[in-house]
C-alpha positions, 0 to 999 in steps of 0.5 A: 868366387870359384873362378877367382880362385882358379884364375890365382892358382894359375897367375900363381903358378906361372910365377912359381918359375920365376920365383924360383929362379931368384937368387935372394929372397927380395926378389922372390919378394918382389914377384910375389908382390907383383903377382899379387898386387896385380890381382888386386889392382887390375880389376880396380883399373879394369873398373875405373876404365869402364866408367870411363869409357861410358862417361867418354861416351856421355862426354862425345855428346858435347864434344869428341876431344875431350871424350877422346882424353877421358878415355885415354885418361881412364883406360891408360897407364899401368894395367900389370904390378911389375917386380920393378915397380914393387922394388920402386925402380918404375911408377904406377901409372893409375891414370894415362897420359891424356894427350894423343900418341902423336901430340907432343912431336916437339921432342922428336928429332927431325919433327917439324917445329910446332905451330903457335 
């Protein structure tokens, strides 16, 4: 309990600089919102990619593609609650993207043509 409490005395406090840099009170707002939704949110995402990296790890057994998606699924997305995402500018992301980073290449330019 003592360590939760001094890990949001310090996250608070690091805020405090940009908070005070604000010039009207919604954006003070939205930092604090931030900092306190992510200390909210980060060990619930923190939780959810554990138990998905240990049923990846069940998952490997059948088959290594789809434990591959599972843990990209639990472990990605969004991990911090940021100023623009409480104003609604960006979204959250609980689960990420399940696709391998060099997957969809169609949208690139010079990518070579996808294969059917």
């Amino acid at each position: 309990m003592k360590c939760m409490i001094a890990i949001g005395l310090v996250v608070t406090l690091l805020g405090l600089p940009t908070a005070a840099l604000a010039d009207d009170g919604q954006e003070v707002a939205q930092t604090a919102g931030s900092v306190f939704g992510t200390l909210v949110y980060a060990p619930v995402k923190a939780s959810f990619c554990i138990l998905g990296g240990i049923g990846s790890g069940f998952t490997y057994l059948a088959d290594s593609k789809t434990a591959a998606k599972v843990a990209r699924g639990s472990c990605g997305g969004t991990w911090v609650i940021t100023p623009s995402a409480v104003a609604g500018k960006e979204s959250v992301h609980f689960v990420g993207n399940t696709q391998p980073s060099g997957a969809d290449r169609t949208h690139v330019a010079g990518a070579p043509a996808a294969r059917k």
